[in-house]
C-alpha positions as a Markdown table, in Angstrom:
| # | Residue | x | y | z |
|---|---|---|---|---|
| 1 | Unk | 6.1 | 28.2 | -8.5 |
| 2 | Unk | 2.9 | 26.0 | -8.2 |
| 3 | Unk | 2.2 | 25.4 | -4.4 |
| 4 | Unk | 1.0 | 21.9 | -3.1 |
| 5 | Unk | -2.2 | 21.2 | -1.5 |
| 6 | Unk | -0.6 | 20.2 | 2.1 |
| 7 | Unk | -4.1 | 17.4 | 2.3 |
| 8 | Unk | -4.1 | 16.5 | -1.3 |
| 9 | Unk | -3.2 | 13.6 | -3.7 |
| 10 | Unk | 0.0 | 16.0 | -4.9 |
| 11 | Unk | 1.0 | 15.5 | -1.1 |
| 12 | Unk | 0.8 | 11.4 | -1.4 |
| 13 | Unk | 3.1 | 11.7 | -4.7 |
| 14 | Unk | 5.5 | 14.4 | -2.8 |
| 15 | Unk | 5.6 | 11.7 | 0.3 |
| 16 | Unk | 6.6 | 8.8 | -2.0 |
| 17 | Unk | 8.9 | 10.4 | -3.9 |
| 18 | Unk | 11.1 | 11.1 | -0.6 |
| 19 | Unk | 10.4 | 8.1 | 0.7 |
| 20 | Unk | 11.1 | 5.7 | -2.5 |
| 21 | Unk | 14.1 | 7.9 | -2.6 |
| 22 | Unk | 15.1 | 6.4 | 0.9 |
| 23 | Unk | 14.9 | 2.7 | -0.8 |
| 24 | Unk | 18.1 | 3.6 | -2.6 |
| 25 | Unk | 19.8 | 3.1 | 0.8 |
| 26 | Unk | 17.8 | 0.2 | 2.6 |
| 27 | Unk | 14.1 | -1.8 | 1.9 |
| 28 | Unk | 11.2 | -0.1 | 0.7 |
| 29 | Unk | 8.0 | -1.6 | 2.0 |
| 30 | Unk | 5.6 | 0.1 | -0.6 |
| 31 | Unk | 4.5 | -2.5 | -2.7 |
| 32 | Unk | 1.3 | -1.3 | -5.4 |
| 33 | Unk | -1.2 | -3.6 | -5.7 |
| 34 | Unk | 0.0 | -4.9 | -1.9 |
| 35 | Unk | -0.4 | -1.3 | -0.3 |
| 36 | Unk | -2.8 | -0.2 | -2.1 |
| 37 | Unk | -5.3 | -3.8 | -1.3 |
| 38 | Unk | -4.3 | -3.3 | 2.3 |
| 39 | Unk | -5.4 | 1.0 | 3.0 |
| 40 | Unk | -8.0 | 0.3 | 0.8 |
| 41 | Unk | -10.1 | -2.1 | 3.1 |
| 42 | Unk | -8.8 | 0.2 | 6.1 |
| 43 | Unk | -10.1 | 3.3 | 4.5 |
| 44 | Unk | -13.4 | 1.6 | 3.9 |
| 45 | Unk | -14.0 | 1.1 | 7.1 |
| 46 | Unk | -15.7 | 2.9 | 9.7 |
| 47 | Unk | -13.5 | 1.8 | 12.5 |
| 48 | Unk | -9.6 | 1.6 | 10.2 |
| 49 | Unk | -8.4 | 0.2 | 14.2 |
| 50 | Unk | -10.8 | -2.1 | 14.8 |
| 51 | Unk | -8.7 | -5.6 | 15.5 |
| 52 | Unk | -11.1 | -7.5 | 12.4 |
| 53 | Unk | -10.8 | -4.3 | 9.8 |
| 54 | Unk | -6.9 | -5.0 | 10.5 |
| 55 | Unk | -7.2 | -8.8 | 9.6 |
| 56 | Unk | -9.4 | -8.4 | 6.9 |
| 57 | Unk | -7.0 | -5.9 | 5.4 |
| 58 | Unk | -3.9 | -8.0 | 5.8 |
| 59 | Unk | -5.6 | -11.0 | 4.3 |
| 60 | Unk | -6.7 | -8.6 | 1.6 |
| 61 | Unk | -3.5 | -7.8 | 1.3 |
| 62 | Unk | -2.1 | -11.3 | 1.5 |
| 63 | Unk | -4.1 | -12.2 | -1.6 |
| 64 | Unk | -2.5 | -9.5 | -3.8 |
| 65 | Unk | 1.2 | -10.6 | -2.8 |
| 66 | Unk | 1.2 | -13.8 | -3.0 |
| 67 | Unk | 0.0 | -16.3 | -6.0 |
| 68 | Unk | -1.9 | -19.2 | -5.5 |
| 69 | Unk | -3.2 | -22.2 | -7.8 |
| 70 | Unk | -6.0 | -20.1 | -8.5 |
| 71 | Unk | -4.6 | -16.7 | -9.0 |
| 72 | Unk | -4.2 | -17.7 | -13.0 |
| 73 | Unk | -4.0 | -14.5 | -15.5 |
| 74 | Unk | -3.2 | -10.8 | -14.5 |
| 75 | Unk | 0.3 | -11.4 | -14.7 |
| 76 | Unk | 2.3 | -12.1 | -11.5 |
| 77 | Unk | 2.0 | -11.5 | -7.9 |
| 78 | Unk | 4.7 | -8.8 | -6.2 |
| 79 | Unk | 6.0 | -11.8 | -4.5 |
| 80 | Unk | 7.2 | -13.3 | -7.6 |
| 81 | Unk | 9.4 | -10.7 | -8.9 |
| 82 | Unk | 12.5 | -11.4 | -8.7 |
| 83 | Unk | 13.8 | -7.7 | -6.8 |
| 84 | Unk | 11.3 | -8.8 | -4.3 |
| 85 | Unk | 12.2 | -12.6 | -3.6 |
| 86 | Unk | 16.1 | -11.2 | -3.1 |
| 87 | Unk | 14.8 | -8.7 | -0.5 |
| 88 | Unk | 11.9 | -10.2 | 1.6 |
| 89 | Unk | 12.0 | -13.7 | 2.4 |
| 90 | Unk | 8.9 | -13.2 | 4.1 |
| 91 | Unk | 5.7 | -11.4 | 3.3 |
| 92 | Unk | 5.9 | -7.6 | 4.3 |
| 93 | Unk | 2.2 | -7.2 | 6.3 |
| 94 | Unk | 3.8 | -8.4 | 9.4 |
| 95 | Unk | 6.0 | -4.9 | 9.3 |
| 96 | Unk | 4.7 | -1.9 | 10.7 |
| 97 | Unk | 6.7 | 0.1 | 8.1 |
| 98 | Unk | 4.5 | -1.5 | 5.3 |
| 99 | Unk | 1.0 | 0.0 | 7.6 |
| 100 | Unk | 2.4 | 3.3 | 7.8 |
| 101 | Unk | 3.8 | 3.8 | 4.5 |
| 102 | Unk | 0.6 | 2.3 | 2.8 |
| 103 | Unk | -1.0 | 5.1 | 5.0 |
| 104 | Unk | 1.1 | 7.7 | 4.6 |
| 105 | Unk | 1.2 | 7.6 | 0.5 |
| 106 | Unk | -2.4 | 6.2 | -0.1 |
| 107 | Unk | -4.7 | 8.2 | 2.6 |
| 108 | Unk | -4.6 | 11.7 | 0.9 |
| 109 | Unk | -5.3 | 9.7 | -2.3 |
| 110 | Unk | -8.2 | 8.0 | -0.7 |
| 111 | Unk | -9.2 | 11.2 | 0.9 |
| 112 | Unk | -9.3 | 13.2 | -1.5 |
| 113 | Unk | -11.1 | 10.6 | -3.9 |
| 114 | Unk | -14.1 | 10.3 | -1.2 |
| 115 | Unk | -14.6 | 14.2 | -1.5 |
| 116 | Unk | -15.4 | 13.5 | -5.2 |
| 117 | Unk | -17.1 | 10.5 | -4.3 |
| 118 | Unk | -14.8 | 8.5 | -7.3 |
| 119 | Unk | -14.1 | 5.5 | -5.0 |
């Protein structure tokens, strides 16, 4: 049996896979384009806790969730879907479960994509 690299991008797929197994029973808060707009302006920078590298990241975020007149093309937003309007009645960057699992399934991803210098 193959092992996993414990730091790798197999670790960030292992990671979602039990926790999207978890949003059988309750809400998710791993959104795609959302998560993945958000860790990616914390992972470029060089300080991820620095109060305006948080901001930036949540407007960068904003902007992938939610449509606006001039989001035209690309197909809709993550807000529009209809499984998500049911569920959130509000935008998800305000939860710190949205932070952490954008963190905990995009880092190693990140990570390991900085090592070969593909990002």
């Amino acid at each position: 049996m193959a092992r996993l690299n414990q730091n790798g991008p197999s670790n960030a797929y292992a990671n979602w896979l039990i926790y999207s197994g978890r949003g059988c029973n309750g809400l998710f808060l791993f959104f795609p384009s959302t998560s993945f707009a958000y860790q990616m302006e914390i992972h470029k920078s060089e300080n991820p806790a620095d109060e305006t590298v948080v901001s930036s990241a949540t407007n960068k975020a904003r902007k992938e969730w939610s449509s606006t007149e001039f989001s035209h093309g690309g197909g809709p937003k993550e807000s529009e879907s209809p499984e998500n309007q049911l569920c959130f009645y509000e935008e998800p960057m305000g939860d710190p479960e949205f932070v952490r699992l954008a963190q905990l399934i995009l880092d190693p991803i990140f990570k390991h994509a900085r090592e070969e210098k593909t990002l």
